[in-house]
Every structure is written in structure tokens, then in C-alpha cells.
C-alpha positions as CSV (number, residue, x, y, z in Angstrom):
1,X,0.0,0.0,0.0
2,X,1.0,3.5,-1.0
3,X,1.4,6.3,0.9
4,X,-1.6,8.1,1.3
5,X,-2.6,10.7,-1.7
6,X,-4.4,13.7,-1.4
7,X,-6.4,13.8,-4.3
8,X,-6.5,10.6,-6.9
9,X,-8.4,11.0,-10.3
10,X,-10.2,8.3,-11.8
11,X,-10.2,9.1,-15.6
12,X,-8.6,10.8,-18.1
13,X,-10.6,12.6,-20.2
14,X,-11.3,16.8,-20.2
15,X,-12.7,16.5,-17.1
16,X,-10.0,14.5,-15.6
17,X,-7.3,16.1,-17.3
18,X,-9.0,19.9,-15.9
19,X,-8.8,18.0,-12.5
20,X,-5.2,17.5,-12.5
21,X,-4.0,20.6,-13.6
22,X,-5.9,22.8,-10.9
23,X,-4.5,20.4,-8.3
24,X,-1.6,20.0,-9.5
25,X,-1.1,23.9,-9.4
26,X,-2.6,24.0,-5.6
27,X,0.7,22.0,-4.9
28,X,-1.8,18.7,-4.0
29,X,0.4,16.3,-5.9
30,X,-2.9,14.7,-7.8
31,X,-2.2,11.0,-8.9
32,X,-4.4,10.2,-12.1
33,X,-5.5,6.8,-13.5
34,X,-5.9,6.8,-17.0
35,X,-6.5,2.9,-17.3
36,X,-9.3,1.5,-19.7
37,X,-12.6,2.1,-17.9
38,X,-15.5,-0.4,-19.9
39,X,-13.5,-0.7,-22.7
40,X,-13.2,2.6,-23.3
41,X,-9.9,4.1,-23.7
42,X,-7.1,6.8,-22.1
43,X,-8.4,10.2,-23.0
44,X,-11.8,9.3,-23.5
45,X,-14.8,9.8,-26.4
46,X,-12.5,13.0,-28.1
47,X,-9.7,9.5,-29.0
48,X,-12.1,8.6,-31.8
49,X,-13.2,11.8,-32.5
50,X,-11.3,12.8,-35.8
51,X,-11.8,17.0,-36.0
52,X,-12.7,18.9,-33.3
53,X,-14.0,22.6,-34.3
54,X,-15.4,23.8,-31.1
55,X,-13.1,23.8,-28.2
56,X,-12.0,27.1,-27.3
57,X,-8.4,28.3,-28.4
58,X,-8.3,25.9,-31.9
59,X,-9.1,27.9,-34.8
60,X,-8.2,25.8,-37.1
61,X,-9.6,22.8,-35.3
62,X,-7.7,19.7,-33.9
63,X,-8.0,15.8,-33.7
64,X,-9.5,14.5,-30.7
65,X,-6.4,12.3,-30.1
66,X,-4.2,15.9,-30.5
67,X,-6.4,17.8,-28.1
68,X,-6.0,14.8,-25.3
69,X,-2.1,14.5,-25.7
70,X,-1.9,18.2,-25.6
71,X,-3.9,17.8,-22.1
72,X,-1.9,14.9,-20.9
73,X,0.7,17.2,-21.6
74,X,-0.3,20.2,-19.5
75,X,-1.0,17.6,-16.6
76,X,2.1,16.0,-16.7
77,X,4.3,19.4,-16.8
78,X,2.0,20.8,-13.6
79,X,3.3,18.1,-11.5
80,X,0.9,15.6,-12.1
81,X,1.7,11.6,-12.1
82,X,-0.2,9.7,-14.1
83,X,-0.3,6.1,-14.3
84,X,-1.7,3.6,-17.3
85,X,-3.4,0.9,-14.8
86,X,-6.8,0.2,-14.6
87,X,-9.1,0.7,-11.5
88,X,-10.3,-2.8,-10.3
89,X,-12.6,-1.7,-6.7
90,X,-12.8,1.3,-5.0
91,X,-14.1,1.3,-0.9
92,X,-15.7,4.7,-0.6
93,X,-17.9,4.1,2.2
94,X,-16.0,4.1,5.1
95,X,-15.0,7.5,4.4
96,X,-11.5,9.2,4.3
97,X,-8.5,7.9,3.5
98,X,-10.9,5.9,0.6
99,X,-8.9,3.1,-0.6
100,X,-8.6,2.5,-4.5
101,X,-7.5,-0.9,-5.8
102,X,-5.4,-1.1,-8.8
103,X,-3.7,-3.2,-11.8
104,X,-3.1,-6.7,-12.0
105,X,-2.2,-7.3,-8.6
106,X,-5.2,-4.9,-6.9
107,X,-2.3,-2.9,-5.3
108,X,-4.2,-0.6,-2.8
109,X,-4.1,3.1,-2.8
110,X,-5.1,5.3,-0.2
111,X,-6.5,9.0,-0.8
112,X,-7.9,11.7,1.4
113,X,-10.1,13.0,-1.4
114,X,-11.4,11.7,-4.9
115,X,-12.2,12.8,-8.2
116,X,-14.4,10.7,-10.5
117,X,-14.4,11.3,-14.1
118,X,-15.0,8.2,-15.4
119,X,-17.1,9.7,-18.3
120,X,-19.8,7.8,-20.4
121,X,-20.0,6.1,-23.4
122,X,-22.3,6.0,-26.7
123,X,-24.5,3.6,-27.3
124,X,-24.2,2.1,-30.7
125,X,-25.8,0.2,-33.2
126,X,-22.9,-2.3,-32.8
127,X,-22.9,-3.2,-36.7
128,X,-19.4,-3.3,-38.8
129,X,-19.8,-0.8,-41.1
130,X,-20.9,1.7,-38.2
131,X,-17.8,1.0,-36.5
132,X,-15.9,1.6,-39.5
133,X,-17.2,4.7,-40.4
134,X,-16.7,6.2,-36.8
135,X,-15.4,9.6,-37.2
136,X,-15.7,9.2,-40.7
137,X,-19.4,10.5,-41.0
138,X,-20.9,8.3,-38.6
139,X,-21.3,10.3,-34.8
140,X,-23.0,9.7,-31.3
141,X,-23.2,14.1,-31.0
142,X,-24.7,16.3,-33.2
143,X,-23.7,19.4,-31.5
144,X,-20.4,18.4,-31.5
145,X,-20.4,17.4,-35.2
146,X,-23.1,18.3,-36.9
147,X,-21.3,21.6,-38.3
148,X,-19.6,19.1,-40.7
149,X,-22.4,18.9,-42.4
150,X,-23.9,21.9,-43.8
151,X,-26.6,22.3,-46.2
152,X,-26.2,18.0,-46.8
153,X,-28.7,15.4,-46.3
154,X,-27.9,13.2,-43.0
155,X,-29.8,10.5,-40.9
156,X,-30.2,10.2,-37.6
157,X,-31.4,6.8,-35.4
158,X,-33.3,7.1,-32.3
159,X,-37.1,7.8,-31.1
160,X,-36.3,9.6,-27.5
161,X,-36.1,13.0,-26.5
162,X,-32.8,12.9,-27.2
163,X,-32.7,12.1,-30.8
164,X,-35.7,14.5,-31.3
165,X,-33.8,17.4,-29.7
166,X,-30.4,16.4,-31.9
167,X,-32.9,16.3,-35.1
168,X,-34.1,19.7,-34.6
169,X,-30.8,20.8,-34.3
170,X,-29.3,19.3,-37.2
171,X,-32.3,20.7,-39.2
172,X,-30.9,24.1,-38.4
173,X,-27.5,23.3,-40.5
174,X,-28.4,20.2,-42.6
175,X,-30.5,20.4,-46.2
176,X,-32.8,17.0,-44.8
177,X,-32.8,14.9,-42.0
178,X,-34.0,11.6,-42.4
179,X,-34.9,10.0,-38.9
180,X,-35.3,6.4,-38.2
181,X,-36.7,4.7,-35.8
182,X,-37.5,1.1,-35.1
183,X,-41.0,1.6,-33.9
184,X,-44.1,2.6,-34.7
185,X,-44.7,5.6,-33.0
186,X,-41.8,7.8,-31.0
187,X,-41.1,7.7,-27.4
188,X,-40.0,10.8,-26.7
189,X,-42.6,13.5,-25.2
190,X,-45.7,15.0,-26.8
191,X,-44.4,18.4,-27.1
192,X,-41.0,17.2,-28.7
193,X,-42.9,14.7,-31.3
194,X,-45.5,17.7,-32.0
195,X,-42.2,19.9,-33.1
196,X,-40.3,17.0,-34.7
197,X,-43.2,16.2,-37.1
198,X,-43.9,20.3,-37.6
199,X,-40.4,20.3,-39.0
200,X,-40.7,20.2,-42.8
201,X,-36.7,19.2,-43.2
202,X,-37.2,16.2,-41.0
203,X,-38.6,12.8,-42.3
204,X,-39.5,10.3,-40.2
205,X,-38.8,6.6,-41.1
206,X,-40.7,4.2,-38.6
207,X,-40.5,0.7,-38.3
208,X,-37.2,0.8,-39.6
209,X,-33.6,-0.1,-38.6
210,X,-30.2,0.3,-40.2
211,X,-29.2,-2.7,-41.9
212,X,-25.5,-1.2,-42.7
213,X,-23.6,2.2,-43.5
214,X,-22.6,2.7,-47.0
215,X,-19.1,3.7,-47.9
216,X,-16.5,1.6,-46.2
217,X,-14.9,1.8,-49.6
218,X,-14.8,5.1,-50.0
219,X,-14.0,6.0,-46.4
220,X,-16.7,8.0,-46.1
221,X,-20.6,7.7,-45.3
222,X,-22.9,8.1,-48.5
223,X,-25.8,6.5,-47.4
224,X,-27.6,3.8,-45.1
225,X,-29.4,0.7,-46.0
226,X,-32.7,0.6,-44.3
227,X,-34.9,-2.7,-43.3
228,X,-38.5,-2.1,-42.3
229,X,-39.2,-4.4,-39.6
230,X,-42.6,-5.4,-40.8
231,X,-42.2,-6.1,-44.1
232,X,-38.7,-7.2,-44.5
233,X,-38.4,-5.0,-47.4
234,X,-35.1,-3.0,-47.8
235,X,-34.4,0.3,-49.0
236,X,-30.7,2.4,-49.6
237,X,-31.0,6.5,-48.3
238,X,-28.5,8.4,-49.8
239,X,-27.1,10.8,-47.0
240,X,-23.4,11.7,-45.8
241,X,-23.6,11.9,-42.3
242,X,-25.2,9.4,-39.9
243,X,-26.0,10.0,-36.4
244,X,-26.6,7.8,-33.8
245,X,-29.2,9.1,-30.5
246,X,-30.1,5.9,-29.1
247,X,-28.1,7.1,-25.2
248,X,-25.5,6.5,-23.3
249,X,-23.8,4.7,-20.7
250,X,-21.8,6.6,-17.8
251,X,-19.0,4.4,-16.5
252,X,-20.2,4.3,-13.4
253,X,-20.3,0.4,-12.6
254,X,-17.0,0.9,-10.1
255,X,-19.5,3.3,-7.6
256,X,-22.7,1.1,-7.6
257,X,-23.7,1.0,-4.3
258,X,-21.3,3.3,-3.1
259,X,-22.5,6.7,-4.2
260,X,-25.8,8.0,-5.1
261,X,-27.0,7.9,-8.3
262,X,-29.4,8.9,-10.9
263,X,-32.2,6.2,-12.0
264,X,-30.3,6.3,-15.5
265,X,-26.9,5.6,-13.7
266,X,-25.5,9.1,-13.9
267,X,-23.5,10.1,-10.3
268,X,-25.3,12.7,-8.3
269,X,-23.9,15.9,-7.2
270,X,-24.9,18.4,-5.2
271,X,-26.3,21.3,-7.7
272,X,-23.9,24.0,-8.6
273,X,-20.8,21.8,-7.3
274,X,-19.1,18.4,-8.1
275,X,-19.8,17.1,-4.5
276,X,-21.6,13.3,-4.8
277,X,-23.1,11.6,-1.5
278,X,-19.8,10.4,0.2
279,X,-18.1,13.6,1.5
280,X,-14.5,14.0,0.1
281,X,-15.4,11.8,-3.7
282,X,-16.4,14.4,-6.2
283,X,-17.5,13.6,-9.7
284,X,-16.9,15.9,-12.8
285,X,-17.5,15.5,-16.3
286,X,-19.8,13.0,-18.7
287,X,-20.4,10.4,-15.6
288,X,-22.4,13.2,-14.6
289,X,-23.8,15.2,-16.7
290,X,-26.5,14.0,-19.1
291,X,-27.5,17.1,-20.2
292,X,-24.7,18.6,-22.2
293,X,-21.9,16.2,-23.0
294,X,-19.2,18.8,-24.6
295,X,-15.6,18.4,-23.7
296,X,-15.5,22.3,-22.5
297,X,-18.3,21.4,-20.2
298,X,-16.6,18.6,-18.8
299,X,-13.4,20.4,-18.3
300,X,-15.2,22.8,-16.4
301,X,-16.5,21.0,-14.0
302,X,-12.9,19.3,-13.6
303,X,-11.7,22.7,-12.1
304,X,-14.8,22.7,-10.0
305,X,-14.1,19.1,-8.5
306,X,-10.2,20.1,-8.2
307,X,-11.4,23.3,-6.4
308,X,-13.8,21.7,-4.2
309,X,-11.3,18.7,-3.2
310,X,-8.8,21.5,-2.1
311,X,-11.4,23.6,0.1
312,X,-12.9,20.4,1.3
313,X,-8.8,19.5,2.3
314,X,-8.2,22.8,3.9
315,X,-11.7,22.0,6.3
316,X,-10.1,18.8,7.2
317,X,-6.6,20.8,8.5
318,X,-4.6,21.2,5.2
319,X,-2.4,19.4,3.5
């Protein structure tokens, strides 16, 4: 067992990243895991996002992968330590020092606060060509992405309020959004339906799923193939972006039963701060939030959670 830590990070994404910079500059020594979380990977969703047009200071937009080393970076000249292992178990419950149990071997670390920034992952439709296409015109966020596609015909796949609010926003910038969904009616709310349907530029496509993604070839989308679930019958929509609403998942599996959450798994924290149920864990970034999802939000509320772990150090006696 190590000695004890003041602040270790769980995650390595914006939010994580944010979080070890701001402690790491409040001379708290911050010890970051970046390990796989859920099969996800170091850095987070911005490592498969190819172009990245609207974080702050890049006007000529960057790679996902290039805007996470350039963090890693930062974190690492601040006086960070970050280590590649994977976090096995964390004990929160007892309180302060929490233990966190990592690697191979479940070598135990001790820390008098925590940050969680696990962040969340994008459902998908878990077909090859989707896969394939990732980053490529095929996207879990249309605010994030759907700028690409200006004044071009896309698709989008979902029926919840999500996909209806990402449908009206992609018929803001996009010539026609085609919206599928595998059921007969939508299940998002009334009001969003009513607007959905009001929208001349959106169509909707019921009953129907997405068979596959056309362009692997090419490297690039240029349409779907759709199959209508009642009568087998297939049909190929020319579009060049395809995006995919059906939720996410926060990476929160680690915390069940040890913190509060949300009844759709997000982590709770006390509005306007990053503080969850156990005093001394705070939580920043895409494990939860669920309403915006942006990499500049999720940084933010990294500097919030560092913040908050050094005032909540300073009413425990300093460190």
C-alpha cells in the first residue's frame, strides 16, 4: 500500500485532465488513472473523434487524439503523475483515506479525497460498417459534429427525447434529416414529437432499422441501408452523415452501491458543485452530466471538483 494521496483521479478525459491541472497547481500532488474504464480508452470519447471545431483556443480545429495529448501534456508538466493501470474496486464508504485498488495485482491506494471522471459512453448500433465509419461521418453528437455537415442530407437513429432534440438541431444546419426509428410511434414526449413532425426538413422513417452504413470503400458515409421491420423490405437513403441518438452509458459500474445515483446511472452531485453523496469523492465530467456532454463542459467541471477537493482539504486541516 501506497502512501496516502491527497487527491487521486479516476479518468482521463477533459474533465480529468481539468482536474489535474488545478490540483496539481494547488501543490496537492494529484495521482491520475488513466487505465481502460468499460472498454473505453485513455483520453476518453475526443480519442475517436477525428476533427474537433469547437473547443476554445483551436481555430483551425484539432484531432481528438491531438487535443487529449496536448492535455496529458499540461497535466504532466504541472506536477501531475499519471499512471496507465486500470481501477479494479474502489471502498468509498467508510470515508477518508478511501482506498482504491489497482492493476493486475489490486495494489491498494489510499487517498484523502477523490475525483471521479470516469465519463460515459455511446450507445451504438454495434454493426461493422458503423464501426468503420466512426469519425468518418458516422457520430454519437450532433452538436459536437453536426457543423460538418452543412446544407447536406444526413440521418439520424433514435425515437427519444434525445434524438428528437439532436434532429431539430441538425435541421438548423443540414438540407434533410431523415430520422429512423424502429418503432411505430416515437417515445419521446408529446411536445418534442409535435415539433419533430412540424419540421418540414425532418422525415421520419418508422419501423425501420439500419441494416449497414454505406461507404467503407470510400471512407466516407454516402448513405444507409434501411430494413423495415414489418415487411422485411429494404431500401438504400443516400445521406453523408449518420447519427446515432439511441443514449449513453456513464462508467459508473466501479461506484454502484457506493455513491448516489441517478435512476439512468448518472452520479449525483450536489447542484452548482461536483460534491456526490460520500463527503470527500467528487465527480466531474460525462459520468455526470446527461444534459450537455461537450468536452468544455466537462473540463469545467474538472476545475470545479479540483477546487472543491482542495477547500474540502483545507476544512479537514490542510495538507
Amino acid at each position: 500500500m501506497s502512501d496516502i494521496r491527497n487527491v487521486i483521479i479516476i479518468g482521463s478525459g477533459p474533465a480529468g485532465h481539468a482536474a489535474a491541472i488545478y490540483a496539481a497547481r494547488a501543490n496537492l500532488k494529484p495521482l491520475m488513472f488513466e487505465g481502460m474504464v468499460r472498454g473505453g480508452v485513455p483520453g476518453g470519447q475526443l480519442m475517436i473523434t477525428n476533427d474537433v471545431e469547437n473547443y476554445p483556443g483551436f481555430p483551425h480545429k484539432i484531432t481528438g487524439p491531438d487535443l487529449m495529448a496536448a492535455f496529458r501534456d499540461q497535466s504532466i508538466n504541472q506536477g501531475a503523475e499519471i499512471q496507465t493501470e486500470d481501477v479494479n474496486k474502489v471502498d468509498l464508504l467508510r470515508g477518508a483515506p478511501f482506498s482504491i485498488f489497482v492493476g493486475d495485482d489490486n495494489i491498494e491506494f489510499q487517498a484523502r479525497t477523490v475525483i471521479i471522471a470516469t465519463g460515459a459512453q455511446a450507445k451504438w448500433l454495434n454493426i461493422e460498417s458503423e464501426h468503420a465509419l466512426k469519425g468518418r461521418g458516422v457520430s454519437a453528437c450532433a452538436v459536437c459534429d453536426g457543423a460538418f455537415f452543412r446544407n447536406q442530407d444526413v440521418a439520424i437513429v433514435g425515437g427519444g427525447d434525445t434524438a428528437m432534440e439532436e434532429a431539430m438541431y441538425l435541421s438548423g444546419l443540414c438540407k434533410t434529416v431523415t430520422l429512423v426509428h424502429r418503432r411505430d410511434s416515437f417515445r419521446a414526449s408529446k411536445t418534442m414529437q409535435d415539433r419533430v413532425l412540424a419540421n418540414p426538413k425532418i422525415r421520419p422513417i418508422y419501423n425501420s432499422a439500419v441494416e449497414e452504413v454505406l461507404g467503407v470503400v470510400k471512407g466516407e458515409v454516402t448513405g444507409v441501408k434501411l430494413k423495415n421491420l414489418v415487411t422485411n423490405e429494404i431500401n438504400d437513403v443516400a445521406v453523408t452523415g449518420l447519427f446515432i441518438a439511441i443514449g449513453h452509458t456513464p462508467n459508473t459500474d466501479l461506484f454502484t452501491g457506493q455513491l448516489e445515483l441517478h435512476d439512468n446511472g448518472y452520479i449525483k452531485t450536489r447542484p452548482g458543485t461536483s460534491n456526490t453523496s460520500v463527503p470527500g469523492v467528487f465527480a466531474a465530467g460525462d459520468v455526470q452530466d446527461f444534459i450537455y456532454r461537450q468536452a468544455v463542459t466537462a473540463a469545467g467541471t474538472g476545475c470545479m471538483a479540483a477546487l472543491d477537493a482542495e477547500r474540502w482539504l483545507a476544512m479537514q486541516g490542510g495538507h
